[in-house]
LUMTORGU-289835 format. One record per residue (C-alpha): residue number from 1; residue in one letter; x, y, z. Coordinates in Angstrom, 1 decimal. Each point is the difference from the previous one (the first is absolute). Example, Ala and Ser with C-alpha at 12.3 -4.5 7.8 and 13.67 -1.06 7.14 Angstrom:
BEGIN
 seq type     c1     c2     c3
   1    A   12.3   -4.5    7.8
   2    S    1.4    3.4   -0.7
! end
This chain:
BEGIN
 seq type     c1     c2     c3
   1    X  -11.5  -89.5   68.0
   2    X    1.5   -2.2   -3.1
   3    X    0.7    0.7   -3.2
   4    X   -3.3   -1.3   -1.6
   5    X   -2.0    2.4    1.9
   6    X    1.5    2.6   -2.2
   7    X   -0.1   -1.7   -3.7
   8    X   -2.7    1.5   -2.1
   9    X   -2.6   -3.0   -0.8
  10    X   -3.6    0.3   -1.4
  11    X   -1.4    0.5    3.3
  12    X    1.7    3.1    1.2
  13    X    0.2    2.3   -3.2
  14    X   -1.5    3.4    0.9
  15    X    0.5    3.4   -1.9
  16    X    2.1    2.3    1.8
  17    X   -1.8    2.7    2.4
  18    X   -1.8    3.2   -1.7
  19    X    0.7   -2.4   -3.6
  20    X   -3.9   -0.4   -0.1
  21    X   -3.3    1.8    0.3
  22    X   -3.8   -1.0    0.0
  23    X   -2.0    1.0   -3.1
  24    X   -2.4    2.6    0.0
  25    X   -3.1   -1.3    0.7
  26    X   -2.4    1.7   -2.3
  27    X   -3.9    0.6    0.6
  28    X   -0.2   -2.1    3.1
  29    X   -2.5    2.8    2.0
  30    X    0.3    3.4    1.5
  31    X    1.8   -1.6    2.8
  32    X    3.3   -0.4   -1.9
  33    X    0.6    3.7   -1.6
  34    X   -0.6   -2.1   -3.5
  35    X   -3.3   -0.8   -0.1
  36    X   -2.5    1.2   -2.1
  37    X    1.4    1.3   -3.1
  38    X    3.4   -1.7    0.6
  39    X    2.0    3.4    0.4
  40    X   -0.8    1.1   -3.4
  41    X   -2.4    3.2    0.8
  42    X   -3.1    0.4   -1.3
  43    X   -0.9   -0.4   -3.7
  44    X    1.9    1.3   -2.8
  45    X    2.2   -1.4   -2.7
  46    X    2.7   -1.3    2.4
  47    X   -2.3   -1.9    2.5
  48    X   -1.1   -2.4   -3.1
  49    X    1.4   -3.5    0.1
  50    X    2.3    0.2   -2.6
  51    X    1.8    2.5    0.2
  52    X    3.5    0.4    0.3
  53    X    0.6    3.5   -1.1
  54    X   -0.7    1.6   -3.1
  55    X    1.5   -0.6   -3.7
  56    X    3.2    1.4   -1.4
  57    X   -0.6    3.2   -0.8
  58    X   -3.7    0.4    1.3
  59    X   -1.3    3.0    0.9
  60    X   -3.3   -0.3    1.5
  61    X   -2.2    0.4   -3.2
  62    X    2.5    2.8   -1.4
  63    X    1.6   -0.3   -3.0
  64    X    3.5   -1.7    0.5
  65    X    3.4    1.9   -0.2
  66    X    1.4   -2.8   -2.4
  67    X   -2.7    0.7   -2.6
  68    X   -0.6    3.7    0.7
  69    X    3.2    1.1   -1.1
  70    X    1.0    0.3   -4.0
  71    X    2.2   -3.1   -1.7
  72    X    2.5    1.3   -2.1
  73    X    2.5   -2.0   -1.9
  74    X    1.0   -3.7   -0.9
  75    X    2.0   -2.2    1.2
  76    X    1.4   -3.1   -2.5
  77    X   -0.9   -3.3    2.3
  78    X    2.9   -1.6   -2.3
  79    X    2.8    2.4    1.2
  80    X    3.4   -1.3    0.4
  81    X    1.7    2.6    3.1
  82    X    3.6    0.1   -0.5
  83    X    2.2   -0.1    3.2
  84    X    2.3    3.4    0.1
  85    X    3.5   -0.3    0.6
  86    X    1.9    3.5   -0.3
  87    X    3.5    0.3   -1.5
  88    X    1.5    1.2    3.7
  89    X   -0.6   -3.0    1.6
  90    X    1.7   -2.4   -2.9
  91    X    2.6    2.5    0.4
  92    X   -0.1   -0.9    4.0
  93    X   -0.2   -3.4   -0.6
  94    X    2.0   -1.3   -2.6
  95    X    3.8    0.2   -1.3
  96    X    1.4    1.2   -3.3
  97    X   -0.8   -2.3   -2.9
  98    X   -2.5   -2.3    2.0
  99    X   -3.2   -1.6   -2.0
 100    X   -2.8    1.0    1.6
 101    X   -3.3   -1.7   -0.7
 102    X   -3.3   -1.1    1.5
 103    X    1.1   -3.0    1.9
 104    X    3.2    1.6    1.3
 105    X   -2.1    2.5    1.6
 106    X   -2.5   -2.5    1.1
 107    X    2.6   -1.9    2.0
 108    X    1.4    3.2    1.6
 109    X   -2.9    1.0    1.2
 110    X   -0.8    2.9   -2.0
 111    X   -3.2   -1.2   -1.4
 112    X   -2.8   -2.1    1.2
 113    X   -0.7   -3.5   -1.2
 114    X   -2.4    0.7   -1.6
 115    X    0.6    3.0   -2.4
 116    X    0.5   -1.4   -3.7
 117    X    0.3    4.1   -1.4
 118    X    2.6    1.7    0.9
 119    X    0.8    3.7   -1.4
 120    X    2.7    2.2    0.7
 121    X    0.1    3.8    0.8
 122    X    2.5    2.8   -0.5
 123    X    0.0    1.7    3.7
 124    X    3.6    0.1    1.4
 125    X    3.2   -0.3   -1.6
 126    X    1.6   -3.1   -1.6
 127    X    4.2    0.1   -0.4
 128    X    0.2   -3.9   -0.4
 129    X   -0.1   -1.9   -3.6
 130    X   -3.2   -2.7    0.4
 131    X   -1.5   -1.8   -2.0
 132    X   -3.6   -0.2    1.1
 133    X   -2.9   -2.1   -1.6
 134    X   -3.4    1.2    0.9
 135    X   -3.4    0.0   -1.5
 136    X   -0.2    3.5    0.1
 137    X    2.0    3.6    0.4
 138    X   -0.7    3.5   -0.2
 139    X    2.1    2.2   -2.4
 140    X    1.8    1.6    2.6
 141    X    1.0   -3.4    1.2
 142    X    1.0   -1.2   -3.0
 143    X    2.3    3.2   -0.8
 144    X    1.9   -0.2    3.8
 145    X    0.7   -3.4   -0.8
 146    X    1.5    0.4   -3.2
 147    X    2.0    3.4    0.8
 148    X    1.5   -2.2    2.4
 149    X    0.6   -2.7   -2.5
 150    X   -1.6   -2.7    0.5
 151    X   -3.8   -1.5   -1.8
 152    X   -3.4   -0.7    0.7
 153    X   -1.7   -3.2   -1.7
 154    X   -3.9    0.4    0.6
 155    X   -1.7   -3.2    0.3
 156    X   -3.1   -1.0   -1.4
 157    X   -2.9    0.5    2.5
 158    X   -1.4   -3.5    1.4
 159    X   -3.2   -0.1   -1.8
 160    X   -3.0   -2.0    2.6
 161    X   -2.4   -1.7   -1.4
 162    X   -3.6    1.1    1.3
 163    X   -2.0   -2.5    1.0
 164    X   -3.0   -0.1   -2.6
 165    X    2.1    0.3   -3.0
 166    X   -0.2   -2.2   -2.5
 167    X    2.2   -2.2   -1.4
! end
């Protein structure tokens, strides 16, 4: 045998064994175990062509979970989320008098790409003097931060523009 007899060309391509099966042959007589009504029973909602299971949600003629049980509340679709970054992990992170802002922590790690809002908490202890710029921080923060002598600047939020407002 030579060489060529092994390339792979056009006329020798074949899936690998067990790669490929036959398709079910639906509603070819009673001969083939599929015949008739195609393996789907008899009658009924999930012998009708068309169907591919129910709905979300549906139950059969029976008012729905979703809308059966009571809405309570609002939630603002214009929300800004700040990201939380607690004062025990700046302590963990950074050295005494460092500047610590969005984009430093951005390019640590700390924060996703895309968080714009940032606010800081008060859990944990904070010996080191920073000086921290964030668009928002709680009270406690803000007093842990100055006891240990350094500041907080808050930031003005970055205000989005919805989409059908006018101009």
């Amino acid at each position: 045998m030579s060489d060529n007899d092994n390339k792979i060309s056009l006329h020798n391509l074949h899936p690998n064994p067990g790669s490929t099966k036959t398709k079910k042959r639906l509603g070819r007589g009673r001969g083939s175990g599929t015949g008739k009504t195609s393996g789907k029973g008899v009658k009924g909602q999930k012998a009708r062509p068309g169907h591919h299971g129910a709905r979300y949600a549906f139950e059969g003629g029976q008012m729905p979970m979703p809308r059966r049980i009571p809405k309570r509340g609002f939630k603002n679709r214009n929300r800004v989320e700040a990201f939380p970054i607690n004062v025990e992990l700046l302590e963990s992170l950074f050295e005494n008098g460092a500047s610590v802002d969005i984009d430093v922590l951005r390019t640590m790690g700390i924060i996703p790409k895309m968080v714009e809002t940032i606010k800081i908490l008060g859990e944990g202890e904070l010996t080191k003097k920073l000086t921290i710029k964030a668009h928002r921080a709680s009270s406690t923060a803000k007093d842990k931060v100055q006891k240990a002598g350094g500041s907080i600047e808050i930031l003005p939020d970055t205000i989005v523009a919805s989409v059908g407002a006018a101009s």
